[in-house]
Backbone as a ProteinNet text record, in pm:
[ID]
protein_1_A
[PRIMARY]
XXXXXXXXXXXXXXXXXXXXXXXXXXXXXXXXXXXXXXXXXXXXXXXXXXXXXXXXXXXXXXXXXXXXXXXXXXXXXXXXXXXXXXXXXXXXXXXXXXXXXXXXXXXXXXXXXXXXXXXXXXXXXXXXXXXXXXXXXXXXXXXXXXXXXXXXXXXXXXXXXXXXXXXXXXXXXXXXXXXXXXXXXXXXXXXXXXXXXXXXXXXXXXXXXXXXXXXXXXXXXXXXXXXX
[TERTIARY]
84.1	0	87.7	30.7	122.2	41.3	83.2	8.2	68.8	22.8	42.1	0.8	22.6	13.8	69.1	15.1	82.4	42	151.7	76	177.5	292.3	329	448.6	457.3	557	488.2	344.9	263.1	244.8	162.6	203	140.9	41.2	-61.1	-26.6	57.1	147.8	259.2	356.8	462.9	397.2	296.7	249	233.4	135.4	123.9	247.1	363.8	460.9	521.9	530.4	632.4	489	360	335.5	356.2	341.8	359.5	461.7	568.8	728.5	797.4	666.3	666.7	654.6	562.6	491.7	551.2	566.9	634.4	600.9	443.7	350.6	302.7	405.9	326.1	474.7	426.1	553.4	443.7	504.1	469.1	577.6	428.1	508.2	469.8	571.4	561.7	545.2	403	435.1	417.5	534	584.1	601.1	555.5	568.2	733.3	786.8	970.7	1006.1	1165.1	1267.4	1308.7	1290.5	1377.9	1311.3	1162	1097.6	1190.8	1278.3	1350	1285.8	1324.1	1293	1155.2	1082.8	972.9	951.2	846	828.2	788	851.1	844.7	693.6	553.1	458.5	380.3	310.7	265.5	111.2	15.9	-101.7	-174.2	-117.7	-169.6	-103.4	8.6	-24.8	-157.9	-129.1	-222	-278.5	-370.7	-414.2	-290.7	-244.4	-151.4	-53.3	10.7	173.8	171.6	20.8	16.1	-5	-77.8	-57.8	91.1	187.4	287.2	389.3	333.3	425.9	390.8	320.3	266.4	279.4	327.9	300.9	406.2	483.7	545.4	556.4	428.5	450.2	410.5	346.9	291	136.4	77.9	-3	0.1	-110.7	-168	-247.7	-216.6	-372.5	-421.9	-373.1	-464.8	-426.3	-454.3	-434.2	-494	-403	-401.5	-396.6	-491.8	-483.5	-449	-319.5	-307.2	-304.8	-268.6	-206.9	-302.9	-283.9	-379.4	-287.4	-354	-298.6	-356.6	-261.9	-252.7	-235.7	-421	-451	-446.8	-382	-383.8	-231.7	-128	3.3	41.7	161.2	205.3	264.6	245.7	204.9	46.1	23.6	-174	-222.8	-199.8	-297.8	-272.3	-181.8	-169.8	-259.7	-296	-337.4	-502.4	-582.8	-738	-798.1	-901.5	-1031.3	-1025.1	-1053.3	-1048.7	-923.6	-819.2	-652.3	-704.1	-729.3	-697.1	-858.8	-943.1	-1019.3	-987.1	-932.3	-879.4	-738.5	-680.4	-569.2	-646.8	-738.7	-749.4	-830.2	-874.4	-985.8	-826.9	-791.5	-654.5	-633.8	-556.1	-477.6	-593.2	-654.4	-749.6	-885.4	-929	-1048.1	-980.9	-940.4	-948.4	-797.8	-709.8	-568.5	-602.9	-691.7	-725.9	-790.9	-886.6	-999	-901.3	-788.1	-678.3	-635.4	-555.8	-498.8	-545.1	-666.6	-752.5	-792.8	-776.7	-833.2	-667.8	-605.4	-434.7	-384.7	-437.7	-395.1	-469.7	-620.4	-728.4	-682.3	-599.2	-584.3	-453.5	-410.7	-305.7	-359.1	-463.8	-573.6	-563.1	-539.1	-625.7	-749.9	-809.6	-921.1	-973.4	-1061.3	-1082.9	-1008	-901	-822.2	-903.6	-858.9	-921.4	-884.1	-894	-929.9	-969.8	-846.7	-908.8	-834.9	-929.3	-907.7	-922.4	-873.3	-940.7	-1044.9	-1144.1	-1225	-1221.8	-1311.8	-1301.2	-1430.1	-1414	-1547.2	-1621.4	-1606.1	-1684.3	-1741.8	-1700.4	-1755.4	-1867.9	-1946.9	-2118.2	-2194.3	-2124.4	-2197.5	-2158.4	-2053.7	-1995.5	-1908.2	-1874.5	-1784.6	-1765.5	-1768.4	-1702.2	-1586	-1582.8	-1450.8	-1417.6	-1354.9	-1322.9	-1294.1	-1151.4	-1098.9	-1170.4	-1266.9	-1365.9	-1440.9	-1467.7	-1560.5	-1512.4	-1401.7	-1337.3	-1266.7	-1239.6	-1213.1	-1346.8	-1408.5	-1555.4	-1587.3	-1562.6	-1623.6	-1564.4	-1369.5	-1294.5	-1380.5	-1349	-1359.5	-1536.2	-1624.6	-1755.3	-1745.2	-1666.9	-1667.8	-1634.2	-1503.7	-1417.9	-1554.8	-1614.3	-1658.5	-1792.2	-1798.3	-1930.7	-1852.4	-1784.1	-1695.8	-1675.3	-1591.7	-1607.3	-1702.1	-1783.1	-1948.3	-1966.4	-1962.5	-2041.3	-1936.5	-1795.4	-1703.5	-1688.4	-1795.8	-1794.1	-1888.1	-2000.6	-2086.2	-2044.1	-1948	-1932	-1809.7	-1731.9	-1652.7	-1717	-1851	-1874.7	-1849.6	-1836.6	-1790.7	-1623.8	-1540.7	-1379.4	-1319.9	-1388.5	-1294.5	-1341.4	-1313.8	-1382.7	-1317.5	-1401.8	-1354.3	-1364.6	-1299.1	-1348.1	-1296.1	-1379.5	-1299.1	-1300	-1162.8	-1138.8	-1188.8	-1260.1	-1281.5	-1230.5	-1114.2	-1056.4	-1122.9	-1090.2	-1132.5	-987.3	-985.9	-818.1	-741.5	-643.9	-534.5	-343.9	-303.9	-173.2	-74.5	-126.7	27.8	94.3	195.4	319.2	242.8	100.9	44.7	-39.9	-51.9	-159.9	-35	97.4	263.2	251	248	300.7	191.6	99.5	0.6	66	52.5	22.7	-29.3	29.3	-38.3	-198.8	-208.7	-351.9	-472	-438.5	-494.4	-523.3	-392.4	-454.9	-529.1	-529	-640.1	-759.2	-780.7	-934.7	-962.4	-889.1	-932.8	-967	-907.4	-902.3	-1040.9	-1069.8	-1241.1	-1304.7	-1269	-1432	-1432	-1309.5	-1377.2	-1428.8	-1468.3	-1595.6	-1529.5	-1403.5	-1321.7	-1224	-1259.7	-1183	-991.1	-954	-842.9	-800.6	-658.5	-634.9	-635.8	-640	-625	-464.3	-397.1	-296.6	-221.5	-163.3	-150	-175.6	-131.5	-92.3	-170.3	-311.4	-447.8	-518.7	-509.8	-601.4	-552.8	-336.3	-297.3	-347	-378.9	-397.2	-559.9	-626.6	-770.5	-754.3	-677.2	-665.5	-620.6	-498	-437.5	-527.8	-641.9	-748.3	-838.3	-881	-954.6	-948.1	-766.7	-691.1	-719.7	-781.1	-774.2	-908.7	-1011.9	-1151.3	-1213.2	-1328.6	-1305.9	-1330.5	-1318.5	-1347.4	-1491.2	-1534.4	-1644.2	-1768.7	-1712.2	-1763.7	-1865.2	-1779.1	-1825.5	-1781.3	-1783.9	-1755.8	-1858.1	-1752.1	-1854.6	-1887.4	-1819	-1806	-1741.9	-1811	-1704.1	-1658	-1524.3	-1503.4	-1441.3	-1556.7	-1558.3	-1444	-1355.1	-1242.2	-1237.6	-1349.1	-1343	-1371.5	-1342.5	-1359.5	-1296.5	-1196.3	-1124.6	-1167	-1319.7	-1388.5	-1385.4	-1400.2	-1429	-1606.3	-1676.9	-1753.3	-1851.1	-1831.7	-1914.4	-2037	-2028.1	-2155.6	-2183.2
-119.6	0	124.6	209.3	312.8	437.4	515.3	611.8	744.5	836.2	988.2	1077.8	1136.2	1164.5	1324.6	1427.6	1561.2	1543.7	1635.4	1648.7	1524.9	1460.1	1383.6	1410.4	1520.6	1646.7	1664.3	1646.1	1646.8	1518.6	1537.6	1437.2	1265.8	1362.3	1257	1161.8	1277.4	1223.7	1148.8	1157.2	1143.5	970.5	967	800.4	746.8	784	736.3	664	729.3	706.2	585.1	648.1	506.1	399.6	367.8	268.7	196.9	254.4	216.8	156.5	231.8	222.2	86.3	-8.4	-118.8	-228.4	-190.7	-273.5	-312.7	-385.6	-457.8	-401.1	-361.7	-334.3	-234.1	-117.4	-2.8	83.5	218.7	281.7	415.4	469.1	597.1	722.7	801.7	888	1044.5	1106.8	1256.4	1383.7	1494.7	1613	1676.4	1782.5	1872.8	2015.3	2132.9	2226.2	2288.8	2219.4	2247.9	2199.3	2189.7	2121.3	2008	2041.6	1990.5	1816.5	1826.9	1664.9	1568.8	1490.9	1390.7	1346.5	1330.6	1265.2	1295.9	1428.4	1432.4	1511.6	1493.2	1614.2	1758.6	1866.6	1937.8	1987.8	2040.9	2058	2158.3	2250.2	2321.2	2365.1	2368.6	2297.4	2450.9	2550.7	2668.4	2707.9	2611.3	2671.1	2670.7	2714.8	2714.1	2603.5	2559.1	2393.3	2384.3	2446	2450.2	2387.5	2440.2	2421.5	2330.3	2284.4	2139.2	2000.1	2030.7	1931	1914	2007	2010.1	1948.3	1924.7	1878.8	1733.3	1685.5	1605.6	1458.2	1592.7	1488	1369.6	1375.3	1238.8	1144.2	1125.5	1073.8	935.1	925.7	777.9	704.8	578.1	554.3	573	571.7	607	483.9	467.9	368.1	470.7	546.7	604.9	788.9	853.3	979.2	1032	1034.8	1080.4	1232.4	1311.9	1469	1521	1536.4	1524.1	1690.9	1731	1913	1986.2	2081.4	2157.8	2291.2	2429.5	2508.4	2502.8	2558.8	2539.5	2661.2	2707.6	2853.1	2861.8	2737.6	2782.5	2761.7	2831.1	2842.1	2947.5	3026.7	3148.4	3076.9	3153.6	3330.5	3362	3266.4	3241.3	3299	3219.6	3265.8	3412.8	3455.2	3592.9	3679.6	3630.8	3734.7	3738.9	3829	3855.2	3730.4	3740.2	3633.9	3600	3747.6	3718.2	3672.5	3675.2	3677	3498.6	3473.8	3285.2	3241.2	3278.9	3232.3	3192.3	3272.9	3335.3	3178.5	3159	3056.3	2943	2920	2784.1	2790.8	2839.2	2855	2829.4	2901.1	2841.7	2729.8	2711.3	2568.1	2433.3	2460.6	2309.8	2288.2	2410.1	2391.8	2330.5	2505.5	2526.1	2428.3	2437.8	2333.8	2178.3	2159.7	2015	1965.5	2056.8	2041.3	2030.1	2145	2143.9	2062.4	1990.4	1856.1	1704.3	1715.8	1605	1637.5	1721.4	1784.6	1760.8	1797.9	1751.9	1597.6	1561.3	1425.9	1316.6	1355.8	1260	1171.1	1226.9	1147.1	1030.7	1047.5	931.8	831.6	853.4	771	600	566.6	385.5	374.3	334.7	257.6	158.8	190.3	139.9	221.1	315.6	357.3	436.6	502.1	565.3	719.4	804.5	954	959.4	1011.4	999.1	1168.8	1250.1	1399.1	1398.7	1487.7	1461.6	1591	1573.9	1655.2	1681.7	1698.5	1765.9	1702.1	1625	1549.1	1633.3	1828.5	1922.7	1965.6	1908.9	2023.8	2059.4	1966.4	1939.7	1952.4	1938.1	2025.8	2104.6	2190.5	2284	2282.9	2382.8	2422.1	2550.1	2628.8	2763.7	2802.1	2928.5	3008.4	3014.6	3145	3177.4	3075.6	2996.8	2906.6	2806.1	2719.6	2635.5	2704.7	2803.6	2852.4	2846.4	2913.2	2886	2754.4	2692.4	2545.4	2437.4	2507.7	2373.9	2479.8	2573.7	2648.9	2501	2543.5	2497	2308.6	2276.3	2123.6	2080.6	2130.5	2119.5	2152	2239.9	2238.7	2137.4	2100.9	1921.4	1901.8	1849.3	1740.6	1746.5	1835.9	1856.3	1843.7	1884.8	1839.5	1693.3	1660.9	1503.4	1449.4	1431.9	1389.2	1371.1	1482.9	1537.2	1464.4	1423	1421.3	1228	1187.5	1005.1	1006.4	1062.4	1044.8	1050.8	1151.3	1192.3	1066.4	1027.2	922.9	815	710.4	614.1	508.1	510.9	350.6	365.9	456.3	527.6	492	548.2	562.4	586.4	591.6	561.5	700.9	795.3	851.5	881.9	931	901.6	1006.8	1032.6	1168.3	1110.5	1182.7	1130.9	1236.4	1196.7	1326.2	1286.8	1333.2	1278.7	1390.4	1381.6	1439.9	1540.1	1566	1592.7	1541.1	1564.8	1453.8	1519.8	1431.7	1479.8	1528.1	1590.1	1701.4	1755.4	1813.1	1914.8	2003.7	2156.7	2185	2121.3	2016.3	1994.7	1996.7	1896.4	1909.3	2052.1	2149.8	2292.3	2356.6	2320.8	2366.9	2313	2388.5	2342.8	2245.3	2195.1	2064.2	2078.9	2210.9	2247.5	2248.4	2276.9	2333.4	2190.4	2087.2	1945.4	1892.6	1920.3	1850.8	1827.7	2005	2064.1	2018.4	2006.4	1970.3	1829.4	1739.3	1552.3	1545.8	1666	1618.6	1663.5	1721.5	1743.8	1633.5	1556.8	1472	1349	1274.2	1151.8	1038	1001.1	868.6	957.3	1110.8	1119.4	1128.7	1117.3	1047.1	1181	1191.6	1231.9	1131.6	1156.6	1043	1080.5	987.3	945.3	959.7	1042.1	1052.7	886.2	778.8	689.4	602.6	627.5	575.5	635.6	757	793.3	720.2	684.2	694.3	521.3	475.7	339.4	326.6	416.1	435.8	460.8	575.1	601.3	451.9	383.4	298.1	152.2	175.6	44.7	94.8	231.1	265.1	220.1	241.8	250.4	86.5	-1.7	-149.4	-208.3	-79.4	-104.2	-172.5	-267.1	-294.6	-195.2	-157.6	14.6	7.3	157	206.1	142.9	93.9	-12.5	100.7	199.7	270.6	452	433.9	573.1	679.1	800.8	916.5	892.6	800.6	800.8	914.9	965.7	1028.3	927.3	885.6	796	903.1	935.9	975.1	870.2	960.1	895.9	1001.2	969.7	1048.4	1024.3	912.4	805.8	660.5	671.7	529	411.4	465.1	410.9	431.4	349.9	410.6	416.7	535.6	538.3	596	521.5	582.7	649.9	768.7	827.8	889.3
0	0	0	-127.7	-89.4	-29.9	21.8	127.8	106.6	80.7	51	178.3	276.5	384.1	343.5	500	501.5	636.1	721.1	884.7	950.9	848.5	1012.9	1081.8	1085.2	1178	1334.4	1343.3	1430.3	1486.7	1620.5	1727.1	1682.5	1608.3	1542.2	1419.8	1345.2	1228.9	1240.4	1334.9	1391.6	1488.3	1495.7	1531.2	1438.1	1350.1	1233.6	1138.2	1149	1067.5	1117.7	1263.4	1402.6	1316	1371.3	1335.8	1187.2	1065.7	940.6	925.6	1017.4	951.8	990.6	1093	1074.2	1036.9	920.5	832.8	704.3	650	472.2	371	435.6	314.4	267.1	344.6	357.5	312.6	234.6	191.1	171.7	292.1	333.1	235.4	198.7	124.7	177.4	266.1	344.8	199.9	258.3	218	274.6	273.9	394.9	306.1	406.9	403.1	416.8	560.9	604.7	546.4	492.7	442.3	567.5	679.3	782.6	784.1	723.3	754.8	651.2	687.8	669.8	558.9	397.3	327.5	238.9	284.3	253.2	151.8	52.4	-73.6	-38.1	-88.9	-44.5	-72.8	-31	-33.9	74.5	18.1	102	25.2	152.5	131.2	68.8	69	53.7	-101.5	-133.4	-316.5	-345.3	-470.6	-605.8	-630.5	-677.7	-697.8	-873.7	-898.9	-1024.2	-953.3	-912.7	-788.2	-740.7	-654.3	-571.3	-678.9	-798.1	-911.2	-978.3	-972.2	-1053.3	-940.9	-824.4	-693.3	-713.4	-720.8	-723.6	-898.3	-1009.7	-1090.6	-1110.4	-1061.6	-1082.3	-909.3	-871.7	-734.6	-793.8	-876.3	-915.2	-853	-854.5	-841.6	-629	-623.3	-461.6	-407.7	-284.5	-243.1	-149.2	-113.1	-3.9	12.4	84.3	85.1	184.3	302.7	416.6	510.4	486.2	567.1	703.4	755.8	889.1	914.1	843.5	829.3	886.5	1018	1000.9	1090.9	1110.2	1149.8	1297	1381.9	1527.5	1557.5	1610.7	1668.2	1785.6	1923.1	1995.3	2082.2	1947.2	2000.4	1986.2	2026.1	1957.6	1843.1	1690.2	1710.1	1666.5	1640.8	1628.7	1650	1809	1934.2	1929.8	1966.3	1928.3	1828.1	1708.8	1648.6	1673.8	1577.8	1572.5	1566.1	1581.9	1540.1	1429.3	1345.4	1226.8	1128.3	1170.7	1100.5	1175.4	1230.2	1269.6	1178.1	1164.6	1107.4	936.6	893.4	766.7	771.6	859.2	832.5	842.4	931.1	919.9	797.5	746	604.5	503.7	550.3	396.1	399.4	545.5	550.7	562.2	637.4	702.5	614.3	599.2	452.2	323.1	285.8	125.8	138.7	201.2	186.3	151.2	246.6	168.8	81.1	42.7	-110.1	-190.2	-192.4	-324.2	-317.6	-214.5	-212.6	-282.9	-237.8	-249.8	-400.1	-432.2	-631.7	-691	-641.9	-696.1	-689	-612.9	-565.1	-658.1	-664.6	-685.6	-826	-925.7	-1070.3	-1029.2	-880	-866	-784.4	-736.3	-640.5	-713.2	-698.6	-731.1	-732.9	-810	-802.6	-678.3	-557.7	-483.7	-352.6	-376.6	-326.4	-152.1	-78.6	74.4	83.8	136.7	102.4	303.5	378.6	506.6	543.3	617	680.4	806	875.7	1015.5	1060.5	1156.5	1200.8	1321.3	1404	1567.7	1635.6	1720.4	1772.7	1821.8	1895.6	1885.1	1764.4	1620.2	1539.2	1553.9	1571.4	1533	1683.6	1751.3	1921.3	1969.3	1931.1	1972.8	2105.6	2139.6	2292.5	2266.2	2421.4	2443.3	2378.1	2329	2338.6	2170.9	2183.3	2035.3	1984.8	2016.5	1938.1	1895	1974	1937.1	1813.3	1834.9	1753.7	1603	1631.6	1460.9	1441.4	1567.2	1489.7	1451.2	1499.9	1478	1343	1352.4	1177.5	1098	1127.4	1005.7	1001.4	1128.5	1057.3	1022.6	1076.2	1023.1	863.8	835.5	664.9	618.2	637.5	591.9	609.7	739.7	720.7	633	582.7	475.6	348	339.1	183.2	177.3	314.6	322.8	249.8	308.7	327.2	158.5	107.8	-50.3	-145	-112.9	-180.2	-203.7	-75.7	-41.6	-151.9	-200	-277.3	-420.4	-438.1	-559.8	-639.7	-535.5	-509	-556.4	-535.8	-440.6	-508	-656.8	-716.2	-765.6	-686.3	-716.7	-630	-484.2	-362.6	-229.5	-149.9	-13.5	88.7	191.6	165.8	340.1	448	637.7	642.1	768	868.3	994.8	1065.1	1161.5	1239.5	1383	1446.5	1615.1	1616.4	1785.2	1861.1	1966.9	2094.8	2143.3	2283.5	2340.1	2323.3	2248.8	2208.3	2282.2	2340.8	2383.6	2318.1	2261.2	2145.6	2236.7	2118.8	2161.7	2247.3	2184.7	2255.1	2394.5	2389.9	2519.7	2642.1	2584	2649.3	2688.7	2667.8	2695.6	2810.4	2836	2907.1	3074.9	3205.4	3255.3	3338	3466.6	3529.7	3585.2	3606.3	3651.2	3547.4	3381.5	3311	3241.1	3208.8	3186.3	3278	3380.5	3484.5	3410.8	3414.3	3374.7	3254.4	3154.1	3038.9	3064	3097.6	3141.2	3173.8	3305.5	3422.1	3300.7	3177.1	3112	2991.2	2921.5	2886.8	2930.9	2813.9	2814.6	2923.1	2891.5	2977.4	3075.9	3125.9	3173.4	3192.8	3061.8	3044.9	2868.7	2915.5	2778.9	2643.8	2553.5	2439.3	2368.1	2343.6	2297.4	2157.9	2128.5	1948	1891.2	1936	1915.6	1879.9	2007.8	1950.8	1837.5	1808	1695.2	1577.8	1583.9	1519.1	1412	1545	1548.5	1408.9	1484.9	1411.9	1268.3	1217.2	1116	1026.7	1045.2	1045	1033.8	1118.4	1069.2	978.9	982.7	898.2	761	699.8	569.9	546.1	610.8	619.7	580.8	590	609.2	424.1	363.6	262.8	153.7	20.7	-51.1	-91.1	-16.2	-4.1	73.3	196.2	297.6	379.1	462.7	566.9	485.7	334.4	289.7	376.2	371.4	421.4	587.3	614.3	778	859.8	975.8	1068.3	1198.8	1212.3	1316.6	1471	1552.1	1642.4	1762	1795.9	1856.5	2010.2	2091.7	2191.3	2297.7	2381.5	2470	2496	2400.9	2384.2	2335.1	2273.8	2149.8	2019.2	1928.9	1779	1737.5	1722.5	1677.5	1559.9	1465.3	1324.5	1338.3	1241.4	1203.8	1109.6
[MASK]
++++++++++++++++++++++++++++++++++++++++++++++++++++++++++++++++++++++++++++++++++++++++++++++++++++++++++++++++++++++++++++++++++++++++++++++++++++++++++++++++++++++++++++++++++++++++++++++++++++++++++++++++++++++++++++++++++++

């Protein structure tokens, strides 16, 4: 299987890879925005859909195509700026970045091939506070493009969103012992979730048979997997 991925610089990505990079069968292929990601094509999700096809044309056939990339509004220098200046990035990077991707990518797809993004297990019930607000904007969009894109797909390619919960990144690392508390008592198991497990999810997902559970969101927010 070959696998086209962006995003595994991140905590989530960075499992993803440890797990693959065990497998025979699997030949993970990185696109990266830095030079510094070891081995990876150079790619950045905010070209032109011209630029991201011309990055792209000699990658060869695909089985799958993996969206890990997204912008992180609640680090400096983000967090720092307006409402509107972070609304405006994640609309580049985490929207419109992956439609282009997935429109650049789609003519190297396989037949039968998987199409997986990730989402936010708040999108669709919301939570307090600016940042929620514009992150449940950004990923409630994915997951409506998702959605429209499994259909348009459905005898091609198969197509999931992942939607984790609190997950232990670099950011959740940087917070405070008091402030992970609070976040832990409000979710579902109590318990932070693990890059490692989502990483795991994604990873069975890519296993699932083509166009089985297309247009799924696999809610990863309790140490369960649950479709919807």
């Amino acid at each position: 299987m070959r696998i086209l991925a962006t995003g595994l610089s991140g905590g989530i990505g960075a499992a993803l890879q440890h797990r693959l990079a065990q497998r025979s069968d699997v030949e993970l292929i990185a696109l990266a925005r830095k030079p510094d990601h070891a081995g990876a094509r150079p790619f950045d999700v905010t070209w032109d859909i011209a630029r991201l096809a011309a990055a792209l044309k000699d990658v060869g056939q695909i089985d799958a195509l993996v969206l890990l990339h997204g912008a992180d509004i609640l680090s400096p220098p983000l967090c720092q700026q307006s409402y509107w200046d972070r609304l405006d990035v994640l609309y580049q990077v985490d929207v419109l970045g992956s439609i282009k991707t997935v429109k650049a990518a789609l003519e190297h797809l396989a037949p039968g091939g998987a199409i997986v993004v990730m989402g936010w297990d708040h999108a669709d019930t919301g939570a307090p506070g600016d940042a929620s607000e514009l992150y449940a904007t950004a990923k409630a969009a994915l997951v409506g493009f998702a959605k429209s894109l499994a259909t348009t797909l459905l005898d091609r390619a198969s197509v999931y969103v992942i939607a984790p919960g609190w997950v232990m990144t670099r950011w959740a690392q940087s917070l405070s012992a008091e402030q992970q508390e609070q976040i832990r008592a409000r979710t579902r198991a109590h318990r932070w979730q693990t890059p490692d497990e989502v990483a795991a999810v994604i990873e069975s997902v890519l296993q699932l048979p083509p166009s089985a559970l297309t247009g799924q969101v696999f809610y990863v927010n309790h140490g369960d997997v649950m479709p919807s």
